[in-house]
Rosetta silent file (secondary structure, phi, psi, omega in degrees, C-alpha in Angstrom):
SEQUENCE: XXXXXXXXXXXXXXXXXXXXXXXXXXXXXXXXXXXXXXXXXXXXXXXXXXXXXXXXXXXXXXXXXXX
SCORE:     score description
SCORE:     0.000 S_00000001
   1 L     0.000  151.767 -155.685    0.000    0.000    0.000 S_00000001
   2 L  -120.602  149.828 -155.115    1.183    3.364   -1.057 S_00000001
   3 H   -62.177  -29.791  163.763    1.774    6.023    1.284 S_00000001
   4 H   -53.682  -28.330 -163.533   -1.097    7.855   -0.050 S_00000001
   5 H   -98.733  -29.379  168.361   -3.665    5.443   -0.451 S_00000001
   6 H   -61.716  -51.497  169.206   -2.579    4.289    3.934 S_00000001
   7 H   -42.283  -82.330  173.490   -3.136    7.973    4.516 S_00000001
   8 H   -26.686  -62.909  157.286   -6.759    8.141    2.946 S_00000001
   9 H   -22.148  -81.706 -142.151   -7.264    4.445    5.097 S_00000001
  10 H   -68.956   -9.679 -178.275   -6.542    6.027    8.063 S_00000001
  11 H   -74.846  -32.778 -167.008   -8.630    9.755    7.817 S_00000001
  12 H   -73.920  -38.319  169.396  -11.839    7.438    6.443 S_00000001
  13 H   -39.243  -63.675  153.479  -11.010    5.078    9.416 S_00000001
  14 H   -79.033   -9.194 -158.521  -10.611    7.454   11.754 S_00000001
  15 H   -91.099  -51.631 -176.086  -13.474    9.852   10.577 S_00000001
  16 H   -62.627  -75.423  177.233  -15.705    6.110   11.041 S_00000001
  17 H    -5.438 -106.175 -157.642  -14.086    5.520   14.669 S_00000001
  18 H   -40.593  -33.683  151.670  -15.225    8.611   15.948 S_00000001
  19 H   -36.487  -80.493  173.144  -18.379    8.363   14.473 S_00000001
  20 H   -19.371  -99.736  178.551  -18.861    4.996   16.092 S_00000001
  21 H    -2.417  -74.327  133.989  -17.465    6.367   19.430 S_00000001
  22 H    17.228  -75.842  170.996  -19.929    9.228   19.256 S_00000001
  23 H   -93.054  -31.414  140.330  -22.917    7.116   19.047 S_00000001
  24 H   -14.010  -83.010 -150.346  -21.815    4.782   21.480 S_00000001
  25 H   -77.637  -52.066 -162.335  -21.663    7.670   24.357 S_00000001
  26 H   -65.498  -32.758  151.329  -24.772    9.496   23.385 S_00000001
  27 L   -66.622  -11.413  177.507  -26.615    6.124   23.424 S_00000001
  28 L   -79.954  -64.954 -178.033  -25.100    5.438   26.415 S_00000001
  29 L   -88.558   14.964  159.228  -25.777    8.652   28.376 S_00000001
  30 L   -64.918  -68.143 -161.870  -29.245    8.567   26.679 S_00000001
  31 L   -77.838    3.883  167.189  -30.283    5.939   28.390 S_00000001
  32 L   -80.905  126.224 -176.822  -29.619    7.732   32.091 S_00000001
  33 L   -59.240  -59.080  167.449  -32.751    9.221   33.527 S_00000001
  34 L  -100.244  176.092  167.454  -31.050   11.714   34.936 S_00000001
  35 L   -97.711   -7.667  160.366  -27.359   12.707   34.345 S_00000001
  36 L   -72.731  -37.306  173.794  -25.827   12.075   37.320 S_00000001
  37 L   -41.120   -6.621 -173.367  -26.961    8.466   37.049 S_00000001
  38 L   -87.948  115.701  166.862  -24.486    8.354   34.252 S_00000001
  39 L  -130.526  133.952 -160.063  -21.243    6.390   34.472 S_00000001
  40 H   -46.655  -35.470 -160.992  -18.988    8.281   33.131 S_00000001
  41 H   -75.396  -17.884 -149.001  -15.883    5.352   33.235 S_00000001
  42 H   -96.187  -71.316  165.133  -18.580    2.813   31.472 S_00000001
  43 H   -26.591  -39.504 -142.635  -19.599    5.364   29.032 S_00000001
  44 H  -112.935  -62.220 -141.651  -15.337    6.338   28.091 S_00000001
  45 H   -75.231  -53.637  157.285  -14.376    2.582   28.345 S_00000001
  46 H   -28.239  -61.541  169.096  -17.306    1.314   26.015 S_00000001
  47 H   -42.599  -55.692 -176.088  -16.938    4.032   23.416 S_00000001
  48 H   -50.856  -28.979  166.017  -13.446    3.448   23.244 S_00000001
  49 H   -65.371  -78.938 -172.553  -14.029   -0.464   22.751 S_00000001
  50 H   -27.741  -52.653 -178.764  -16.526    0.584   20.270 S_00000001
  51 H   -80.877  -24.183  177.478  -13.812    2.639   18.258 S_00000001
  52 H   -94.411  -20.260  143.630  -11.033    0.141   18.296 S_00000001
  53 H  -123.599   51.167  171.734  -13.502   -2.281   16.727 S_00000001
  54 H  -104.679  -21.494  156.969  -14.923   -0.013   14.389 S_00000001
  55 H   -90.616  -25.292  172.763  -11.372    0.257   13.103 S_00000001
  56 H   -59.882  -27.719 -169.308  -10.480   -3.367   12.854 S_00000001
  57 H   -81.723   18.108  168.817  -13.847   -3.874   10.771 S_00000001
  58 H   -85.948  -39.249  164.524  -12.080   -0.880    8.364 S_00000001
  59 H   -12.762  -75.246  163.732   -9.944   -3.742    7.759 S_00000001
  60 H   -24.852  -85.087  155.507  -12.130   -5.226    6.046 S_00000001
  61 L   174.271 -172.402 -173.588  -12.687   -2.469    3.826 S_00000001
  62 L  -106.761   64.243 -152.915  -13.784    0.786    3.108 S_00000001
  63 H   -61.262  -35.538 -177.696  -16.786    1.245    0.707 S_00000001
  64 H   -67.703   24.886  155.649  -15.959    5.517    0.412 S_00000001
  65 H   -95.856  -15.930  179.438  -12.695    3.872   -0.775 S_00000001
  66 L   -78.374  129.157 -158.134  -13.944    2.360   -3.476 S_00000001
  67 L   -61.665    0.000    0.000  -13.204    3.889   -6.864 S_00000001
């Protein structure tokens, strides 16, 4: 892979992560009646799961990659 086309990987990758991540926590701290009822390390540690396999399935592939 050519250094250009492993850049473009990793901004669509990461741009998907954070997505992911995103919607993780907002579904997460959605589902708190109130917001102190929210926990916060559950909420961080989940997303964060959430984003590390939202990049392995980037593996996979990329459909905005496809020509």
């Amino acid at each position: 892979m050519d250094s250009k086309k492993a850049v473009r990987w990793f901004r669509a990758a990461g741009r998907r992560a954070v997505k992911t991540m995103a919607q993780t926590a907002a579904a997460m701290i959605g589902t708190a009646v109130v917001l102190s009822d929210v926990d916060w390390l559950i909420v961080i540690s989940s997303s964060l799961l959430s984003g590390v396999f939202s990049l392995l399935t980037s593996i996979a592939g990329l459909p905005e990659l496809k020509p």
